[in-house]
DSSP file (Angstrom, degrees, kcal/mol; ACC not computed):
  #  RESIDUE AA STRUCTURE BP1 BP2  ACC     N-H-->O    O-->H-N    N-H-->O    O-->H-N    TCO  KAPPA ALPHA  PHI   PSI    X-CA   Y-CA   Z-CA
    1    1 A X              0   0    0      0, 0.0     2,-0.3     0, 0.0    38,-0.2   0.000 360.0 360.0 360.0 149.6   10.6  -24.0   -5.6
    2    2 A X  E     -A   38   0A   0     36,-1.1    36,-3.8    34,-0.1     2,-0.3  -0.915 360.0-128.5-148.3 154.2    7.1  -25.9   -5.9
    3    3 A X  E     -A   37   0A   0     -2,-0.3     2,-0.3    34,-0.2    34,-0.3  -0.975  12.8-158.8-115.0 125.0    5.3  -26.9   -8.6
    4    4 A X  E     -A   36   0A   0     32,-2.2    32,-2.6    -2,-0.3     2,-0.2  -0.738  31.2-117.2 -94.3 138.9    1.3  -26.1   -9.2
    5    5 A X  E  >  -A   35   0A   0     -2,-0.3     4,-1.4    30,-0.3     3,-0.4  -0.555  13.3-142.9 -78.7 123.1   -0.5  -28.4  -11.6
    6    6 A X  T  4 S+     0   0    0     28,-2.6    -1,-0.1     1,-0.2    29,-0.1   0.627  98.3  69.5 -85.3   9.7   -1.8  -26.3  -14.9
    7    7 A X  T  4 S+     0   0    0     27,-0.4    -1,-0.2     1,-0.2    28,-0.1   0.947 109.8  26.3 -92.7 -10.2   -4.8  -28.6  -14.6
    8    8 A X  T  4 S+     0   0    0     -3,-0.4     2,-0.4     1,-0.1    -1,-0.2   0.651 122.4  48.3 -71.5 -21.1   -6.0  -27.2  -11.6
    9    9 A X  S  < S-     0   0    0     -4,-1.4    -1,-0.1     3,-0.0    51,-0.0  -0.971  75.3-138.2-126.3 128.2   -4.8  -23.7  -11.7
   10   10 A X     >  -     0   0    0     -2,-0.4     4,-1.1     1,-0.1    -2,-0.1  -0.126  27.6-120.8 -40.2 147.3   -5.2  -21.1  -15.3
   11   11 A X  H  > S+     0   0    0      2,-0.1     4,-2.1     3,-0.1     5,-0.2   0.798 117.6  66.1 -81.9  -7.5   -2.1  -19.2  -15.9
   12   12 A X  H >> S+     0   0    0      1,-0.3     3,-1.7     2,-0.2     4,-1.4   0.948 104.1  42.2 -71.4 -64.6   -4.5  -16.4  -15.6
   13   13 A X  H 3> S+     0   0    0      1,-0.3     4,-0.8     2,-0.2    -1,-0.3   0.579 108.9  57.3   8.4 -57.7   -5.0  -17.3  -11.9
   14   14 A X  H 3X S+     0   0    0     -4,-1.1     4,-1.0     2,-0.2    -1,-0.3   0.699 105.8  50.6 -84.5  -7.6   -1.7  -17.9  -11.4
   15   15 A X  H <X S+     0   0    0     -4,-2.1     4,-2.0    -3,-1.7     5,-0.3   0.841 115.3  42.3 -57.9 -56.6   -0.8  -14.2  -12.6
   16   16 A X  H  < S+     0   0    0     -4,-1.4     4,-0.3     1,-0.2    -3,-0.2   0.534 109.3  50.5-106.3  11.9   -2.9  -12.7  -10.6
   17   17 A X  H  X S+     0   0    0     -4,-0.8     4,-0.6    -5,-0.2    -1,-0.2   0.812 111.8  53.7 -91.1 -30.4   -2.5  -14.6   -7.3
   18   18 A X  H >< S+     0   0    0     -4,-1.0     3,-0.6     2,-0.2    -2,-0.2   0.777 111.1  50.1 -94.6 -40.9    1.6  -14.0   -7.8
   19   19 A X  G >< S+     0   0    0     -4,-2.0     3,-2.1     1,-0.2     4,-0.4   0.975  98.8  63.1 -64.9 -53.4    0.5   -9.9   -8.1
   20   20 A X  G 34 S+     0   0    0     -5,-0.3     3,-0.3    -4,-0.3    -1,-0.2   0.862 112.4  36.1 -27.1 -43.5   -1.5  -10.1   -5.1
   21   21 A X  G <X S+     0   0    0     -3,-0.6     4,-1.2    -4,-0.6    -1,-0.2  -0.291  79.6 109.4-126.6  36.3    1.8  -10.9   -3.3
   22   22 A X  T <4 S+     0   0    0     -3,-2.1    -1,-0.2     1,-0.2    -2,-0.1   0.686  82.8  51.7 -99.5  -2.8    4.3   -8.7   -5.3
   23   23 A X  T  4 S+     0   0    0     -4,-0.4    -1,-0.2    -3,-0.3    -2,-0.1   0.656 117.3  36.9 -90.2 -18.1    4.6   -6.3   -2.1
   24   24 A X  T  4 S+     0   0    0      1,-0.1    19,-1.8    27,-0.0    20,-0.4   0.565 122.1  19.0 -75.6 -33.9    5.4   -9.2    0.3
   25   25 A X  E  <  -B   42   0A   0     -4,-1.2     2,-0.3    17,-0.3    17,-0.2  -0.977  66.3-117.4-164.6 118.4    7.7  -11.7   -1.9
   26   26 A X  E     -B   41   0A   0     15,-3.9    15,-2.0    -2,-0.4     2,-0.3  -0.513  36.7-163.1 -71.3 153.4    9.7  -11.9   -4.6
   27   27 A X  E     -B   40   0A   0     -2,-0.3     2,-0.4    13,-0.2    13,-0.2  -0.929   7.8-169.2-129.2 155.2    8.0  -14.6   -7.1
   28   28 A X  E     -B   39   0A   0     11,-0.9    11,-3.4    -2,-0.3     2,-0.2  -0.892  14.5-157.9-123.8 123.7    9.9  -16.0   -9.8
   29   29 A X  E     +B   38   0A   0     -2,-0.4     2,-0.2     9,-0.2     9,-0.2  -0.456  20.4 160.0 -80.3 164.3    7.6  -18.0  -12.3
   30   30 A X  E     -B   37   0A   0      7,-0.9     7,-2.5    -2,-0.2     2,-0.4  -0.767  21.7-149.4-173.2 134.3    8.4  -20.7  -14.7
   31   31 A X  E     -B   36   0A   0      5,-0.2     2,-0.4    -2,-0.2     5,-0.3  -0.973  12.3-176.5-117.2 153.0    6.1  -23.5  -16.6
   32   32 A X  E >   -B   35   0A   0      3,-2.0     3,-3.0    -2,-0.4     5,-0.1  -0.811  61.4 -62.8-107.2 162.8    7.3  -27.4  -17.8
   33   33 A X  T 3  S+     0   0    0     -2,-0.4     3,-0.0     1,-0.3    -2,-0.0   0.537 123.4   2.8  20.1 -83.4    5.3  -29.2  -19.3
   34   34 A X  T 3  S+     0   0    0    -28,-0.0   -28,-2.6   -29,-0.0   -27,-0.4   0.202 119.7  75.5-110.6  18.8    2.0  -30.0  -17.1
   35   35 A X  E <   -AB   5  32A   0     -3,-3.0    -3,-2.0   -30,-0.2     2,-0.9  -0.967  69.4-141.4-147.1 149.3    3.2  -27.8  -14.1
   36   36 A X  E     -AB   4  31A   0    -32,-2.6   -32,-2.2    -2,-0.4     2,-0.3  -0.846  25.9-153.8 -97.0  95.3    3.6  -24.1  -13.1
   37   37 A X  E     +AB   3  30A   0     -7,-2.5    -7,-0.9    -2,-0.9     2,-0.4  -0.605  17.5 179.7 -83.8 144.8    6.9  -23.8  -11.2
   38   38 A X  E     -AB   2  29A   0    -36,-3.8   -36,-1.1    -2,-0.3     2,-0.4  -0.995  12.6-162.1-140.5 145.7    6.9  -20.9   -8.8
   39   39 A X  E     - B   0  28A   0    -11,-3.4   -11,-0.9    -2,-0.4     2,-0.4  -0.979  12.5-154.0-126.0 122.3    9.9  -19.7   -6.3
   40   40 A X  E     + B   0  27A   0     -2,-0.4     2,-0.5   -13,-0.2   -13,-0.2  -0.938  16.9 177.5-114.8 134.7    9.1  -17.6   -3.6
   41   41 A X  E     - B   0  26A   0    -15,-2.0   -15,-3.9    -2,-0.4     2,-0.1  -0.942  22.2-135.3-120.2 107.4   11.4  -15.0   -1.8
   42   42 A X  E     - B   0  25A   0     -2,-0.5     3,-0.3     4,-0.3   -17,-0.3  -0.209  10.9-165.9 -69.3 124.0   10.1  -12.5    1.3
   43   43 A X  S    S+     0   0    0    -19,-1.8   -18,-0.2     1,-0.1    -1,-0.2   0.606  88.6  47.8 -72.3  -5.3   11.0   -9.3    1.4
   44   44 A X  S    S-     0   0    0    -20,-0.4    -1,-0.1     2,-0.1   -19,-0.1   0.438 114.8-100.7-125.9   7.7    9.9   -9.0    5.0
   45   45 A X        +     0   0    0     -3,-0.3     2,-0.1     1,-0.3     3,-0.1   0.421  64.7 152.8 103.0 -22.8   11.5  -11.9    6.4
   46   46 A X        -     0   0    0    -22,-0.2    -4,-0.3     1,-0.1    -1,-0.3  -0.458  48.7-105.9-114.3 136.7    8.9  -14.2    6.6
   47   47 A X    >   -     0   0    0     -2,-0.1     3,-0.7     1,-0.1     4,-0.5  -0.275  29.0-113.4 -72.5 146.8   10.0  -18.1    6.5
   48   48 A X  T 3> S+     0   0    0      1,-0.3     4,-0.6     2,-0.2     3,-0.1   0.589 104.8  65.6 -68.9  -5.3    9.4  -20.1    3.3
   49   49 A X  H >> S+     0   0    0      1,-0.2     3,-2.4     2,-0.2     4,-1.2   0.985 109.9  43.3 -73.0 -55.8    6.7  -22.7    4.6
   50   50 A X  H <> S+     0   0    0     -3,-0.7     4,-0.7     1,-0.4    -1,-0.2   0.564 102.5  58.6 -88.5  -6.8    4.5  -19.9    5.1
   51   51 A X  H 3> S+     0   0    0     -4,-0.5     4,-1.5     2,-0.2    -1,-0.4   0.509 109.3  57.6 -58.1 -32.2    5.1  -17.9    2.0
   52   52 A X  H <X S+     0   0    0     -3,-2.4     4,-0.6    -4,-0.6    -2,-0.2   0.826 102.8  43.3 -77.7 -39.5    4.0  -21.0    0.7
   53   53 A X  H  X S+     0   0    0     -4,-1.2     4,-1.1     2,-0.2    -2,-0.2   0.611 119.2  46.9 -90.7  -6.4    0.5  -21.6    2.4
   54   54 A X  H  X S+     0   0    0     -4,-0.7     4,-1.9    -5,-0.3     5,-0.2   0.873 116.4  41.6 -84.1 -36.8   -0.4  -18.0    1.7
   55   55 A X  H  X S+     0   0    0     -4,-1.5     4,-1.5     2,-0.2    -2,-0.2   0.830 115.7  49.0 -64.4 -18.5    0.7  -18.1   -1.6
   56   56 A X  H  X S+     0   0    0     -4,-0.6     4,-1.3     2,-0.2    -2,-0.2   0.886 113.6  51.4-110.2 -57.6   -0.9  -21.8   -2.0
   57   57 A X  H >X S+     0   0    0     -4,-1.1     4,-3.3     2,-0.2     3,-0.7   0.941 106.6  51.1 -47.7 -46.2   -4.4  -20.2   -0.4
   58   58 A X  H 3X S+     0   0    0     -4,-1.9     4,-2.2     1,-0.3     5,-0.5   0.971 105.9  56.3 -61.6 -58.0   -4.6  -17.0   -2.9
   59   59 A X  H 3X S+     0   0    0     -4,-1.5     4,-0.7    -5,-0.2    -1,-0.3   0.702 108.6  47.3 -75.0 -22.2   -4.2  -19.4   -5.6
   60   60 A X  H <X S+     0   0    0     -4,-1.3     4,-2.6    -3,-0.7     5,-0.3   0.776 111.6  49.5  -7.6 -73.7   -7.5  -21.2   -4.1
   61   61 A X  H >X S+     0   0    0     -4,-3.3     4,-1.6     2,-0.2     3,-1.1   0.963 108.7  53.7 -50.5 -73.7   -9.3  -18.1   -3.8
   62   62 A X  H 3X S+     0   0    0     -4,-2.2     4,-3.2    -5,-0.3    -1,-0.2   0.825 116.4  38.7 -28.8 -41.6   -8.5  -17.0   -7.5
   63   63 A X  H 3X S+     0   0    0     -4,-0.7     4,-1.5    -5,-0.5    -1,-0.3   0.923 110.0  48.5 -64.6 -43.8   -9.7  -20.0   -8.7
   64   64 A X  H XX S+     0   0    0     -4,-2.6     4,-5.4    -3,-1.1     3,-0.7   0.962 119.0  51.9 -96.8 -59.8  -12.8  -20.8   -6.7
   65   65 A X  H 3X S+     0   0    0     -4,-1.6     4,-1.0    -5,-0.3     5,-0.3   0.930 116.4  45.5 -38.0 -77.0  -13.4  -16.1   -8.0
   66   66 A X  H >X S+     0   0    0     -4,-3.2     4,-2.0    -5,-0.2     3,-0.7   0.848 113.0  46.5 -38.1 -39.4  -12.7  -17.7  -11.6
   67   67 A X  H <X S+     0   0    0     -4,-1.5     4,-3.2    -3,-0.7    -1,-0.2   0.989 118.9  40.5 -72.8 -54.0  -15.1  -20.9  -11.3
   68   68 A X  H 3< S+     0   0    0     -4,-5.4    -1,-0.3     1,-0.2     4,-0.3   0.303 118.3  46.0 -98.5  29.6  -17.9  -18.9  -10.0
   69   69 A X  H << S+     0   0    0     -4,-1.0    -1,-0.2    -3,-0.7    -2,-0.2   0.768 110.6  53.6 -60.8 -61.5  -17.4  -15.7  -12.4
   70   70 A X  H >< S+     0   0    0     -4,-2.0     3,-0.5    -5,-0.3     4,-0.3   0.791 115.1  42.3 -77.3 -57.0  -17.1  -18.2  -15.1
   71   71 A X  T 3< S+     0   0    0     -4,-3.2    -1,-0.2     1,-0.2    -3,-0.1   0.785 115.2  47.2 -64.5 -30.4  -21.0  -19.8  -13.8
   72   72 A X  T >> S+     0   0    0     -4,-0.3     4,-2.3    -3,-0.2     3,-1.0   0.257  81.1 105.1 -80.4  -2.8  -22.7  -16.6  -13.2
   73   73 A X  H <> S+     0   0    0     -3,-0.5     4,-2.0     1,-0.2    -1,-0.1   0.884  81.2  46.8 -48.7 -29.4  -21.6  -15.2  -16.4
   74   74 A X  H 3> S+     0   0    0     -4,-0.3     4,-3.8     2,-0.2    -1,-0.2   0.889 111.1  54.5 -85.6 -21.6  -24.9  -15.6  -18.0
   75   75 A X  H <4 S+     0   0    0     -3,-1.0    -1,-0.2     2,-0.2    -2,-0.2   0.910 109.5  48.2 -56.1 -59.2  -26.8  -13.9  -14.8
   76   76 A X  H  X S+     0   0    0     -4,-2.3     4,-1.3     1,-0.2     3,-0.4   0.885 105.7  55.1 -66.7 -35.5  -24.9  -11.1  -14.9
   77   77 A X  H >X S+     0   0    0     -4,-2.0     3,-1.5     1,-0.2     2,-1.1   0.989 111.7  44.8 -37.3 -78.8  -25.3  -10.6  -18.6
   78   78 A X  H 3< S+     0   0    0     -4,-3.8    -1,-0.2     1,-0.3    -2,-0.2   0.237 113.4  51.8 -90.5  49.7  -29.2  -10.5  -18.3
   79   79 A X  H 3> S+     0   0    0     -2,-1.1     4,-1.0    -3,-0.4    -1,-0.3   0.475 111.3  44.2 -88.6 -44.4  -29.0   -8.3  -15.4
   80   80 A X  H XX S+     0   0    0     -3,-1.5     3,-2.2    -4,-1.3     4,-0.9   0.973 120.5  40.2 -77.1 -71.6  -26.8   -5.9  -17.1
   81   81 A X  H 3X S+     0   0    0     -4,-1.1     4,-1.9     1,-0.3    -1,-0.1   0.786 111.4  63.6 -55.8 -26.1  -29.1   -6.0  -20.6
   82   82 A X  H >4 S+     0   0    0     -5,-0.5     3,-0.8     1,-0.3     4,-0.4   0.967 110.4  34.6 -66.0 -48.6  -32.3   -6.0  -18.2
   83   83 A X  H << S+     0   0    0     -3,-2.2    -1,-0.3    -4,-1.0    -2,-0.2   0.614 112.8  58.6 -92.7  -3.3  -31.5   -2.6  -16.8
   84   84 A X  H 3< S+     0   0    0     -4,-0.9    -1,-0.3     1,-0.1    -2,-0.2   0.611 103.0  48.4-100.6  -2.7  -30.3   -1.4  -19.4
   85   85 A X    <<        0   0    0     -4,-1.9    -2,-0.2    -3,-0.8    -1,-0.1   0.259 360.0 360.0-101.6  13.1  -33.4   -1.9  -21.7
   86   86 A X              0   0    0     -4,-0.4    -1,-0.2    -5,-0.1    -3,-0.1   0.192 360.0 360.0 -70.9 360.0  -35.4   -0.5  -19.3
């Protein structure tokens, strides 16, 4: 089991990095207090260090997708109203 810090990582983030990987690994979730506990289990075999860094990389990506979603929001907004008033 390892624990992710919820000030770096959303639960939303951590939801959808733990789906990414529901075809590789069994995931068990959990939160305490300031931390997102996760247990991961392979379906394919695959040893737990590395179930770890894949999982620990996806949760990277998600975020870094959330940050710059979260900055471009207003771009994409008058892009969509811009073509659509057209």
């Amino acid at each position: 089991m390892k624990r992710y810090s919820k000030e770096l990582y959303s639960k939303e983030v951590l939801m959808k990095t733990a789906f990414a990987f529901t075809d590789e690994m069994f995931i068990h979730l959990d939160a305490a207090k300031e931390e997102y506990l996760v247990e991961l289990t392979s379906k394919k075999g695959v040893d737990a260090e590395t179930l770890y860094a894949m999982f620990e990389n996806e949760l990277i990506a998600q975020e870094t997708r959330r940050i710059v979603t979260e900055k471009t929001k207003h771009i994409r907004e008058m892009i969509v109203a811009r073509s659509l008033s057209s």
